[in-house]
C-alpha positions as CSV (number, residue, x, y, z in Angstrom):
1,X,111.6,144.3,21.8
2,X,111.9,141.4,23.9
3,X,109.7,143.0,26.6
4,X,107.2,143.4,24.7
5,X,107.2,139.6,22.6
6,X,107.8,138.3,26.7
7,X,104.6,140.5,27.7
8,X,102.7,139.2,24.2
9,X,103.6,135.6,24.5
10,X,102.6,135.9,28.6
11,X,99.4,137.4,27.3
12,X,98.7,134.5,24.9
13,X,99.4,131.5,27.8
14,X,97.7,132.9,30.3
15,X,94.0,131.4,29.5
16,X,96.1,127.5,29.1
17,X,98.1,128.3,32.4
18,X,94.6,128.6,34.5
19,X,92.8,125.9,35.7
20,X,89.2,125.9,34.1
21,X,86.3,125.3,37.0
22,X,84.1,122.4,36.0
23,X,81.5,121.5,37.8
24,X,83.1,117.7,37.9
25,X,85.6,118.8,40.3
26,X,83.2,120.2,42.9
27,X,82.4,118.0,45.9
28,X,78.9,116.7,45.3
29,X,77.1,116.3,48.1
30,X,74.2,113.5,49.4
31,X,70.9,114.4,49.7
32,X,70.9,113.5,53.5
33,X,73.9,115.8,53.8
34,X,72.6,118.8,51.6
35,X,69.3,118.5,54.2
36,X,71.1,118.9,57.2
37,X,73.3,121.4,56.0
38,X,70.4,123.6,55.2
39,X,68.5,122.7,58.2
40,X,71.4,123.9,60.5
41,X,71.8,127.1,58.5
42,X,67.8,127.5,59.1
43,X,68.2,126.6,62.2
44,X,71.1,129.4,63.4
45,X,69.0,131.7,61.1
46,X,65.3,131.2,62.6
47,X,66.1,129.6,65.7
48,X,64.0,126.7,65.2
49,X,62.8,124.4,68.1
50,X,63.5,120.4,68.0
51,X,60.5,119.9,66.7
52,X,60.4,122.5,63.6
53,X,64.1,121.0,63.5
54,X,62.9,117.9,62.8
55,X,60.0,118.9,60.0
56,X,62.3,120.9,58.4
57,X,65.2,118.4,57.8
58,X,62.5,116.2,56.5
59,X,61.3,118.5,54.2
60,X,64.9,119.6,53.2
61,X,65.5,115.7,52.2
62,X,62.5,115.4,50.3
63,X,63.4,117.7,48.1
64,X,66.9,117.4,47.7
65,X,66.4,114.0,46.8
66,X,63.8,115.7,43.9
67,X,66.5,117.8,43.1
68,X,69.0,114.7,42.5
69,X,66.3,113.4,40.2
70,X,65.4,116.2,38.1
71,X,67.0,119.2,37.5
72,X,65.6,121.6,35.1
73,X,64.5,124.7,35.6
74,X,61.2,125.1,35.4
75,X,61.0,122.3,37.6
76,X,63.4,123.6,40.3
77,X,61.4,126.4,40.0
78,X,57.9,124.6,41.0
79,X,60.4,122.6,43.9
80,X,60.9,126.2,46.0
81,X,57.6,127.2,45.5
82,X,56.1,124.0,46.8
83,X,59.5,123.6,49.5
84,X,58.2,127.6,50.7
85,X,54.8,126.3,51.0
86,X,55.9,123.1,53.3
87,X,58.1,125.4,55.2
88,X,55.2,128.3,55.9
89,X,53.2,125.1,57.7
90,X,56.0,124.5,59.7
91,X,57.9,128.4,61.2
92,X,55.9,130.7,62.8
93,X,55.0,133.8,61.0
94,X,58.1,135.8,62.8
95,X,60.1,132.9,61.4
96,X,58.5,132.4,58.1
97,X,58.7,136.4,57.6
98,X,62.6,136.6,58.4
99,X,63.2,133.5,55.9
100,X,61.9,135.6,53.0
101,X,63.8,138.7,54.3
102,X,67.1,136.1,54.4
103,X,66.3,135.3,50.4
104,X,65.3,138.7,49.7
105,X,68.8,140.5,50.8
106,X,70.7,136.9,48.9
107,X,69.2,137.8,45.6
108,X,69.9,141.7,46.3
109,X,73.9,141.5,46.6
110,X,73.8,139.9,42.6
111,X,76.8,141.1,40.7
112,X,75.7,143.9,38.1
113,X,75.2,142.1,34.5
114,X,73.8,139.0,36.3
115,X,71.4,137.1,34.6
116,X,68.8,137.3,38.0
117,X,67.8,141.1,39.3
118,X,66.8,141.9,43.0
119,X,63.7,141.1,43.7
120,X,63.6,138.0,41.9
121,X,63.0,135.8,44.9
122,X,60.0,134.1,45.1
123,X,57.6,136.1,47.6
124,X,60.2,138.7,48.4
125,X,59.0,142.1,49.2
126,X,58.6,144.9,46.9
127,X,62.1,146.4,46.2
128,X,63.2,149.3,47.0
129,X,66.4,149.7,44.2
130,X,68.0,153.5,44.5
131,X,70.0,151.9,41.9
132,X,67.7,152.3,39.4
133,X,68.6,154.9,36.6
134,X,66.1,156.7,34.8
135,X,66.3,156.7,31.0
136,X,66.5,160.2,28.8
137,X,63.5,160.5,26.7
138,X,64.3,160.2,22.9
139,X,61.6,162.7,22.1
140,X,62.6,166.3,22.0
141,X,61.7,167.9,25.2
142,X,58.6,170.2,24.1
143,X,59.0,173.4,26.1
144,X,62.4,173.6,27.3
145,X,63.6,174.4,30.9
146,X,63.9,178.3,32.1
147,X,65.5,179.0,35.0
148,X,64.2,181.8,37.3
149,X,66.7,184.5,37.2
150,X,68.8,183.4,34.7
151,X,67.6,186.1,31.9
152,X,66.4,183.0,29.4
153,X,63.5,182.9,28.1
154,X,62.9,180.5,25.1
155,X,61.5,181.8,22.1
């Protein structure tokens, strides 16, 4: 009995006992140091020149600094299509093309039940999902299946 009220009452305190995750307690960062830690990842990622280097840390901080102003969604959402557009003019097609394969395989490892589904990133290449599942009709099937040999025949 007093297993069981020790396993109940652990049971009960365990939500209090964790610490909740609010965004409040994660570090935020500048807009000058959210550009340049996207422009190194871009360029380990696309091998970018000094030059392109330079273009794309600008372009970074322009639109972090957007970001720091607005944040809704539909706007973020016009931010990375106009952010893509600026970064095409800058990278090389072979560069450009890898960048778009980068964001198409970080949208593909989404947790199943996530709001977003592969694919979803903008300009990403058709998907190729074997994890799709195909639905049973709810409509009787008309003629039903006979297999050859079996002695079945339907009536």
């Amino acid at each position: 009995m007093r297993t069981i009220l020790f396993i109940l009452s652990a049971w009960l305190l365990c939500p209090f006992l964790l610490p909740a995750q609010d965004s409040r307690d994660m570090p935020t960062r500048t807009p000058e140091q959210e550009a340049a830690r996207q422009t190194e990842m871009l360029r380990q990622a696309l091998n970018l020149n000094e030059a392109q280097e330079r273009l794309v840390y600008r372009i970074n901080l322009h639109y972090a600094r957007e970001r720091q102003a607005s944040n809704s969604r539909a706007e973020a959402m016009e931010r990375v299509k106009r952010k893509n557009a600026d970064l095409r003019k800058v990278l090389t097609d072979e560069q450009y093309e890898r960048l778009q394969n980068k964001h198409y395989e970080r949208s593909s490892y989404r947790l199943p039940g996530s709001r977003s589904h592969p694919g979803n990133a903008i300009d990403s290449p058709p998907a190729t999902r074997s994890h799709t599942t195909v639905r049973p009709s709810t409509q009787p099937n008309p003629r039903p299946m006979t297999h050859p040999g079996s002695g079945y025949t339907p009536r």
